[in-house]
TIPALO-513278 format. One record per residue: x, y, z of N, C-alpha, C in turn; residue in three letters. Coordinates in steps of 0.2 Angstrom, whole numbers, plus 5000, padded with zeros to 4 digits. Example, Ala and Ser with C-alpha at 12.3 -4.5 7.8 and 13.67 -1.06 7.14 Angstrom:
506649725039506249785039506649845039ALA;506449895035506849955036506450005039SER;
//
This chain:
533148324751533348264754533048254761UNK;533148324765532848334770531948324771UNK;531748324765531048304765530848244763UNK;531048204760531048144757531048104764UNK;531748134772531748084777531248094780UNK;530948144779530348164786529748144784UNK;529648134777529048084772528948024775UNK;529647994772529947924776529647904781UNK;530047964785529647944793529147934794UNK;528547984794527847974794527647914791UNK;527747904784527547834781527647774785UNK;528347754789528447734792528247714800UNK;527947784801527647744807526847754806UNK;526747774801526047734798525847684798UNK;526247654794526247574791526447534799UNK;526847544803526847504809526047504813UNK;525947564811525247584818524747554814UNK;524747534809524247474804524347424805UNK;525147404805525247344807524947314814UNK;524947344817524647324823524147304826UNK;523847254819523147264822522647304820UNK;522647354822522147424822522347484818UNK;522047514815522247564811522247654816UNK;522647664817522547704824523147774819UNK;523047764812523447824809522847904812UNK;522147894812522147974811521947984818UNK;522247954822522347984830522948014829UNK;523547994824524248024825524148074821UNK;523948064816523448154812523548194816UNK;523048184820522848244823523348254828UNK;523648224831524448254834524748274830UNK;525048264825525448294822525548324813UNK;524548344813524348354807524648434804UNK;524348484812524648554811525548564809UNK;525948514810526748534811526948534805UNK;526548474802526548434795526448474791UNK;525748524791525748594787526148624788UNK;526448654795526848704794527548684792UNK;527648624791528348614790528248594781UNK;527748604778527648564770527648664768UNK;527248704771527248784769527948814769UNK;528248774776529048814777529448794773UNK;529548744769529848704765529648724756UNK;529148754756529048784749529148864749UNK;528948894753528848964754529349004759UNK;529748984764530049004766530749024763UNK;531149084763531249134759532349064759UNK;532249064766532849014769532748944767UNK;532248914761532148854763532548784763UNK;532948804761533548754761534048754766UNK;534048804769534248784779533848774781UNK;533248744781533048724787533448674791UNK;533348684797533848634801533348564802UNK;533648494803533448444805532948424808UNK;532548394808531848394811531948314813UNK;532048314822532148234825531248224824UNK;531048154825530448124825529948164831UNK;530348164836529948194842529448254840UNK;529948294836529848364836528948374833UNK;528848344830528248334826527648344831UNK;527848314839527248324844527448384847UNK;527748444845527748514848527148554847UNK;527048604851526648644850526748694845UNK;526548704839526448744833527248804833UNK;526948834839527548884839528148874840UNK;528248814848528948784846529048744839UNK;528648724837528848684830529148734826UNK;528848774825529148844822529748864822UNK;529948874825530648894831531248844826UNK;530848774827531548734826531448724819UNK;530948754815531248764808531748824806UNK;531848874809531948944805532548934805UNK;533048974801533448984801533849014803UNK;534248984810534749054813535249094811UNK;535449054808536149104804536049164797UNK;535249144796535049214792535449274793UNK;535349324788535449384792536149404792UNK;536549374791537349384793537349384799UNK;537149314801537249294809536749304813UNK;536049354811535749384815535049344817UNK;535049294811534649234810533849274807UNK;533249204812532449254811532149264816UNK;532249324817531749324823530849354821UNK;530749344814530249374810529949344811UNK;529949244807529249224804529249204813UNK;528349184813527949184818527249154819UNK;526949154822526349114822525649174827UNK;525149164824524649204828523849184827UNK;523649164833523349144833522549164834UNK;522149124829521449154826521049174833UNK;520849254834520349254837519649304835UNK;519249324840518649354836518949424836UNK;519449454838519749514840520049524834UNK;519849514829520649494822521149514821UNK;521349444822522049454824522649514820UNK;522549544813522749574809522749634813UNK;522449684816522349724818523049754822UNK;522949814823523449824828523549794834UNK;524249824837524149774844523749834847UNK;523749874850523349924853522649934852UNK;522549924846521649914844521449854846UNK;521749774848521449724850521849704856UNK;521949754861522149734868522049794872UNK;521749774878521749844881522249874884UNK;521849944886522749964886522650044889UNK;522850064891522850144895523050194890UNK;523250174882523450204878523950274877UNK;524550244880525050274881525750234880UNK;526350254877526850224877527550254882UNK;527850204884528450254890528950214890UNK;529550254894530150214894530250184902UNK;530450144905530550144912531450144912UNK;531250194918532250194919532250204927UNK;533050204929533050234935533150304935UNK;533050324942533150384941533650424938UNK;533450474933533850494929534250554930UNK;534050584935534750624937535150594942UNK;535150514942535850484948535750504956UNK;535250534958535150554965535050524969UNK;534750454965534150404970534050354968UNK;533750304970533650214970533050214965UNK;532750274963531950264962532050244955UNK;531250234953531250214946530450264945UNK;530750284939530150304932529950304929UNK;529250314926529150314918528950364915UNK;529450374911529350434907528950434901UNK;528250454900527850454895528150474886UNK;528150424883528450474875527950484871UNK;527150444872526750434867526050424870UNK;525550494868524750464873524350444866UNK;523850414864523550394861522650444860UNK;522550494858521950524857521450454858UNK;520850484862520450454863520350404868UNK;521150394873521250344877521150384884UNK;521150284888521150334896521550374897UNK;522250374895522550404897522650504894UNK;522350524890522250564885521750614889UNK;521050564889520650584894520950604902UNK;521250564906521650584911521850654912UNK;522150674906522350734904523150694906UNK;523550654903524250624903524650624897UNK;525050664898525450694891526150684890UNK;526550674884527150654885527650694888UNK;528050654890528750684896528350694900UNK;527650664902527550664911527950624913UNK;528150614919528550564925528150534929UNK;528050484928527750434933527950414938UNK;527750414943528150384949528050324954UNK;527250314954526750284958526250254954UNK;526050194956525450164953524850164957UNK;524450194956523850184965524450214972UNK;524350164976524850184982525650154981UNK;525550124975526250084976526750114972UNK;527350104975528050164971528050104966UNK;528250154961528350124954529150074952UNK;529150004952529849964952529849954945UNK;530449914943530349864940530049804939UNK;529549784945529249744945528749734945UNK;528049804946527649804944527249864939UNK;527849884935527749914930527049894923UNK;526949834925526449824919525749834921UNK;525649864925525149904930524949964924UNK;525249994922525350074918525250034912UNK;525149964911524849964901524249934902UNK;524149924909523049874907523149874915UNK;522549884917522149854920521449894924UNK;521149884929520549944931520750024931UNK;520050044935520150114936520950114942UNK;521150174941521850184946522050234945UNK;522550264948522850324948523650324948UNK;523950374944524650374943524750454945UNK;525450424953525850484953526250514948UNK;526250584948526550624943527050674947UNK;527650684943528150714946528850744940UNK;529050804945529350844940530150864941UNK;530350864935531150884938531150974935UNK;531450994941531751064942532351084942UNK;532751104938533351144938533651224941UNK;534151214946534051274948534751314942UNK;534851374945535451394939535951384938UNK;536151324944536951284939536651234937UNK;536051194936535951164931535751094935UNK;535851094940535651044946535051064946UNK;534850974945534150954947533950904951UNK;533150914954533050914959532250874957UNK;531950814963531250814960530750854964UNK;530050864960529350884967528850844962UNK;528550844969527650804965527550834964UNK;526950834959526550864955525750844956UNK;525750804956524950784957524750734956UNK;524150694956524050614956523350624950UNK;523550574947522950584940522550524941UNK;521750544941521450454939521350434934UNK;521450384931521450364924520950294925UNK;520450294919520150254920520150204915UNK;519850124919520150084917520250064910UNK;520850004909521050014900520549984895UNK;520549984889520149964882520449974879UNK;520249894872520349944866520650004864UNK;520750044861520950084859521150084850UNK;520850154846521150134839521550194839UNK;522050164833522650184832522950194824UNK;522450254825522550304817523250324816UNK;523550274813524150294809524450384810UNK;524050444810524050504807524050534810UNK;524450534813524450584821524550654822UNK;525050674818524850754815525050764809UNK;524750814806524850824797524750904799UNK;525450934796525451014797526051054793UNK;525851124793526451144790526651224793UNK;527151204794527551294797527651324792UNK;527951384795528151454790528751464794UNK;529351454792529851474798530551494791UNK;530751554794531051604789530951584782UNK;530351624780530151624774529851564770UNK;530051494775530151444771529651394773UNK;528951354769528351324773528851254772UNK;528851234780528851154781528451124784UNK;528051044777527751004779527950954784UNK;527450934790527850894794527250844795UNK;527350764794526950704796527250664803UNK;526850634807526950594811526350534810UNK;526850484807526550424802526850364807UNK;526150344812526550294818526350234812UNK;525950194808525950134807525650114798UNK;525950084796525850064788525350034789UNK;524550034791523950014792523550024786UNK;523249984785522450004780521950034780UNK;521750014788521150044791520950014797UNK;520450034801520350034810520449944810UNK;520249884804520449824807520949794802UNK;521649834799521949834797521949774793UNK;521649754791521549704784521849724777UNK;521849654771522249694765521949734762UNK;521349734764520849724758520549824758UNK;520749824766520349884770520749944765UNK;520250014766520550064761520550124765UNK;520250144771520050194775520750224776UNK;521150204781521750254781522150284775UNK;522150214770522450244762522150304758UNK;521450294763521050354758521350424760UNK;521550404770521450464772522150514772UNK;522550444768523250494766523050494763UNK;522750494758522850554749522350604751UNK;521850614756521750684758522250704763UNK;522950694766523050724768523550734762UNK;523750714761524350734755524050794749UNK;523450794749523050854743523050904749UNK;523050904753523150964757523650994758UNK;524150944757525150974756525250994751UNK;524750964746525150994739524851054738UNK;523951064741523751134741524251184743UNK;524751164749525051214750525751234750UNK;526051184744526551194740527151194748UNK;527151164749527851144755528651174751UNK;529051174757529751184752529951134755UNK;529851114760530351064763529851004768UNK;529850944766529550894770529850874776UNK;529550844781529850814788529350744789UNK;529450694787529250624790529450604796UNK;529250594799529150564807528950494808UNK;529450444806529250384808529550354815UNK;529650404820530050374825529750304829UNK;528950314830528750274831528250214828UNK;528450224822528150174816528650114816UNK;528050034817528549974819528549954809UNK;528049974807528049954798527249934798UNK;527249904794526549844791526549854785UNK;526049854780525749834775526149864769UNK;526649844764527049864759526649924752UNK;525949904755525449944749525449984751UNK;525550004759525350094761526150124759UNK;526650064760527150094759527450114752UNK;527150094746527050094741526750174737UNK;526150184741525750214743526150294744UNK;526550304751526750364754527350364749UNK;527650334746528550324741528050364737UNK;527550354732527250384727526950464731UNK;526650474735526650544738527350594736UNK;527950554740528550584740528950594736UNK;528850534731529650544724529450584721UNK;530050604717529950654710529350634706UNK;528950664704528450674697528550634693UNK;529350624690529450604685529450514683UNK;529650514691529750414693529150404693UNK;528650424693527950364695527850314689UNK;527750274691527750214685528450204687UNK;528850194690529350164688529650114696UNK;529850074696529650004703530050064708UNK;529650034713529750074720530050024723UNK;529949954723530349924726530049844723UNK;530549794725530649734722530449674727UNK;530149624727529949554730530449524728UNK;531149474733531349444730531149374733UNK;530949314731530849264735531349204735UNK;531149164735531649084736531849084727UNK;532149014725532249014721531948944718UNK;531648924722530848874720530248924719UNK;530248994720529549024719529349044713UNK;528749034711528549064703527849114706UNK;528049184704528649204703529249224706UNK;529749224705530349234710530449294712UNK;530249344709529949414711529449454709UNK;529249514711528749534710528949634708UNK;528749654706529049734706528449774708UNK;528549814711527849864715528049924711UNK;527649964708527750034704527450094708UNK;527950164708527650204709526850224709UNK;526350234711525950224708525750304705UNK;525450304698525450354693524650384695UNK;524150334698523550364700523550414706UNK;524250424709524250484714524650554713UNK;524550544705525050584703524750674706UNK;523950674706523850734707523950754716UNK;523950724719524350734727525250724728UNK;525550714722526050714723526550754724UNK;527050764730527550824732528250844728UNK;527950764722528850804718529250834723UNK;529550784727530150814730530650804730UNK;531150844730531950844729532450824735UNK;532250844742532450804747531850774752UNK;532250744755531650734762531950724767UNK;531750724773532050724780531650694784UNK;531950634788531750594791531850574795UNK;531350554804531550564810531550474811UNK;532050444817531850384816532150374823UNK;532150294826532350284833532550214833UNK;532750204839532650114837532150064836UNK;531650124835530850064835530650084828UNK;531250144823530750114817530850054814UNK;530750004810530849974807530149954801UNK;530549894796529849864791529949924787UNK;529249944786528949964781529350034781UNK;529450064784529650124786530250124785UNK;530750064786531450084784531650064772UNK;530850034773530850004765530650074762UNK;530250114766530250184761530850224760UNK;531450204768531950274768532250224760UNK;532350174759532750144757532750134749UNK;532050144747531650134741531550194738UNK;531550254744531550314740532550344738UNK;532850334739533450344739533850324732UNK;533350304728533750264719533350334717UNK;532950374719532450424717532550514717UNK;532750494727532850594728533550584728UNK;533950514731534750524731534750494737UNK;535150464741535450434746535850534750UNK;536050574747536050624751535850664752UNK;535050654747534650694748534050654754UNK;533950604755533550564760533850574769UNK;533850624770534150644777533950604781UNK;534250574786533950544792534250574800UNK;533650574803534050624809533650584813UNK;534050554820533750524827534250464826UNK;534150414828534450344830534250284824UNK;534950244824534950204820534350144820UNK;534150134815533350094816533550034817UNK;533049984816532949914818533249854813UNK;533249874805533649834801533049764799UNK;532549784798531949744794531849734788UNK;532149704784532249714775531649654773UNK;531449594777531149544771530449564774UNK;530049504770529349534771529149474772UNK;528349474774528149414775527449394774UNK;527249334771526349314770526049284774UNK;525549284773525149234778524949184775UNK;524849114779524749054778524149024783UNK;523849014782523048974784522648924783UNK;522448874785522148824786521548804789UNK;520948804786520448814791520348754796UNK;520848714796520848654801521048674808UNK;521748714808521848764811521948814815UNK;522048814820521648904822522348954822UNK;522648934818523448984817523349004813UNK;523849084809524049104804524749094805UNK;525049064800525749044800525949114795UNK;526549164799526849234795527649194794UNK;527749144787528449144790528749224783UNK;529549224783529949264779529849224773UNK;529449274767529649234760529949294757UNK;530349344757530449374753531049424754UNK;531549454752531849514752531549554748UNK;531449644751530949714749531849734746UNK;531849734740532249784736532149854735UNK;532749884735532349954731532549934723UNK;532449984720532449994711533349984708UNK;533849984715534549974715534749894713UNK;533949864717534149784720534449794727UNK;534749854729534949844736534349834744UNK;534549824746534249804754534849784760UNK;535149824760535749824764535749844771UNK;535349844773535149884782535049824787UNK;535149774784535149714790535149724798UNK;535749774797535849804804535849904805UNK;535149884800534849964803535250014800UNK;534650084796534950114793535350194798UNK;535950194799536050234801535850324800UNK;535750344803535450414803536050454799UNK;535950504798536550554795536750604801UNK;536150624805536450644811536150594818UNK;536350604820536350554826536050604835UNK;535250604834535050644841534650584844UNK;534750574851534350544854533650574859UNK;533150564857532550614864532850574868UNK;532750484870532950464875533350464880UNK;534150504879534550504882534350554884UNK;533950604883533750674886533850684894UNK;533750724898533750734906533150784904UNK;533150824899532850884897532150884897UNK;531550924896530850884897530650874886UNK;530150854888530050794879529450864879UNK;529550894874528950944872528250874868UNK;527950914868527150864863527550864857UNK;527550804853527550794844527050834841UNK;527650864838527250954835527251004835UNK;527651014843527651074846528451104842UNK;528451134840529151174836529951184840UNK;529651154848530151164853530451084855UNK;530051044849530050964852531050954851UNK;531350914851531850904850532050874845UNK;531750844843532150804833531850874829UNK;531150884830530850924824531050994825UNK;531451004832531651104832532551084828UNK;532651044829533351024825533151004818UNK;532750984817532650954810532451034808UNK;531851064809531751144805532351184806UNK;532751184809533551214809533851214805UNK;534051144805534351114798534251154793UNK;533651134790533151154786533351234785UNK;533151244787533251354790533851364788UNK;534451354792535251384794535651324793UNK;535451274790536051224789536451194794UNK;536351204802536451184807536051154811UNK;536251114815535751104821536051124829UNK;535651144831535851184837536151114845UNK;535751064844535951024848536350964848UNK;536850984841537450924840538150974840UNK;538450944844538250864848537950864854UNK;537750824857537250834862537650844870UNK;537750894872537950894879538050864885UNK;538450844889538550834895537850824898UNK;537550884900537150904904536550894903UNK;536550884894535750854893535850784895UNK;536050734895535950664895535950634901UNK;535350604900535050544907535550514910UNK;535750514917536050454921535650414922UNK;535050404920534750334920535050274916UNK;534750234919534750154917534050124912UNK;534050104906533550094903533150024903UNK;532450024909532449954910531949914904UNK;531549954902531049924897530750004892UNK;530449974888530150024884529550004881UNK;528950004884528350004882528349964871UNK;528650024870528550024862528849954860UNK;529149894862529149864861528549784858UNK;527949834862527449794862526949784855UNK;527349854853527049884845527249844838UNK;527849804841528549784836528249734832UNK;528349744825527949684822528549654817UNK;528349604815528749564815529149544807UNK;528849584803528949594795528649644792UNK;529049664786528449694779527749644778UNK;527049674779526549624778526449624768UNK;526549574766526349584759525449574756UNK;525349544760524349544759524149514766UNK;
//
């Protein structure tokens, strides 16, 4: 009915703007041809399309994005509504790509807080993530450095965006020392130059390895992005190629125990995710749905089923558990494999260890018009596992609960055996315990958490093509 009024209306003030003499309908086209599309897409393919909220006459002259807005539906979600579908806008940089390959960038991720042992007014940033091959890499800038300074300026709240783009500069560095009751203290340490930001690519694959610790080889991935390849398209196959050679390298070496590492994984493309489920489940699932497309109830088809796939059956780890690192920036794709693997190794065998995730269940397509210059992503679908369940709305909780962030402690390099999820997670593993739960008094920050870079990574759905 709601579409029948908003036909009406158009019709309507067509036939007046004829009546008048002059025919002046495809001047109003053009004002209000883009909304039209995106309101005729939302209304067929939108997963809520039958909430859409009321569209007044006016709204029709908004700019694409707000128009956007005043379709979705808030109360999605069990209240949580959409802050998913989106709009993005065509450039030569394509726009598909990650955000850190099409934006310049110093190629590091951090947290900004206040001073974290309560001694002082000051503000830091503490490094969690440098990017191979970037300025900051090159600098020689590593994670759990502390930042203090940008050039000559003390580092605020207010001009922190200085540390994600812009020319040559130099950033203070500084270190905290404890003496033997465990009081901490800061000193400088040195001023690094880092030269100005670019581009940067952002290879998914950031370490593939495996330990030998009491008798027992553990496989361990740090898998930041469900990508395809360097300009992330559907169509792209280079990163997919480059997990099945890393996976035929795990299976050459027969692992006992796996450690996935999504903490910084925002999600993307459902086929990589598709993809690493088949690496991981048992042998015997392949061929059998990894996960379900569920869409509107005007869509044909109204679902879709994605299967293990059986072509990777020779890189396959046949696993019986897995363990999996996460924070509040996993989401997407990433929470679609804890969840899709779980009808498979077991819901108690799917160990989650770090912080409760972001609660991304639906997925989203793209929409485009060569009129123009937007790709409209809204939500068409709920990502099922083989249960029919998708219950994470509000983030799959971990099974144990470690935070790096609350840390005071310093952040070893991902991969160092000393880091702080993965020396707990190979413990587990090892002795059935973890040595740092629950987490003490005296490791955790009195900091204030003012921003977190990794936010800038955040995407916005499961990508279905």
């Amino acid at each position: 009915m709601k579409h029948i009024r908003s036909t009406f209306f158009l019709l309507t003030t067509l036939f007046i703007m004829a009546s008048c003499g002059e025919d002046r309908s495809g001047e109003y086209y053009a004002l209000i041809g883009e909304n039209v599309w995106i309101e005729q897409i939302m209304k067929e393919h939108y997963l809520w399309y039958d909430s859409i909220p009321a569209i007044k006459e006016t709204d029709y002259f908004a700019e694409p994005e707000d128009f956007l807005q005043k379709l979705v539906y808030t109360k999605a979600q069990n209240g949580k509504g959409d802050p998913y579908s989106y709009i993005e806008i065509k450039d030569a940089s394509d726009a598909a790509r990650s955000y850190l390959q099409r934006t310049s960038t110093y190629g590091f991720d951090f947290e900004l807080m206040t001073d974290p042992t309560g001694i002082s007014s000051h503000v830091f940033a503490r490094i969690l993530f440098v990017l191979p091959n970037s300025p900051a890499s090159e600098a020689g800038l590593e994670r759990g450095n502390w930042i203090s300074a940008i050039g000559k300026e003390e580092l605020t709240n207010n001009n922190y965006g200085y540390l994600m783009e812009g020319g040559n500069t130099t950033f203070a560095r500084e270190s905290l020392v404890f003496d033997e009751e465990g009081n901490s203290s800061w000193i400088a340490t040195d001023t690094v130059k880092v030269a100005a930001s670019r581009p940067v690519e952002l290879n998914p694959f950031y370490i593939d390895t495996v330990y030998e610790v009491s008798g027992k080889k553990i496989a361990y991935m740090v898998y930041n992005e469900f990508s395809t390849g360097p300009n992330n398209q559907a169509t792209d196959t280079e990163y997919r190629e480059q997990m099945k050679q890393i996976f035929a390298r795990f299976k050459g070496q027969s692992p006992d125990a796996f450690i996935l590492d999504l903490r910084y994984n925002p999600g993307g493309y459902l086929s990589c995710a598709t993809d690493l489920g088949s690496y991981l489940a048992p042998a015997a699932d392949l061929g059998k749905v990894f996960c379900t497309t569920l869409y509107n109830d005007i869509s044909d088809p109204q679902k879709i089923d994605f299967p293990l796939n059986t072509g990777l059956a020779s890189e396959n780890l046949n696993l019986s558990k897995l363990y999996v690192l996460t924070s509040k920036f996993t989401a997407s794709a990433s929470e679609a494999v804890i969840n899709c693997l779980r009808p498979y190794i077991g819901t108690e065998n799917v160990v989650v260890i770090g912080e409760t995730t972001v609660g991304k269940n639906v997925a989203m397509e793209p929409y485009q018009d060569e009129r123009y210059n937007f790709i409209l992503w809204p939500v068409v679908a709920y990502v099922l596992n083989s249960a029919g369940q998708a219950n994470y709305v509000n983030g799959i909780t971990p099974d144990f609960t470690l935070s790096e962030r609350n840390l005071i402690s310093p952040l070893y390099p991902l991969g160092d055996t000393k880091e702080y999820l993965l020396k707990n997670t190979i413990a587990y593993i090892t002795t059935g315990s973890m040595p740092d739960l629950p987490q003490t008094e005296e490791q955790v920050s009195k900091g204030k958490i003012i921003y977190n870079s990794l936010i800038r990574r955040s995407m916005n759905g499961i990508r279905l093509r």
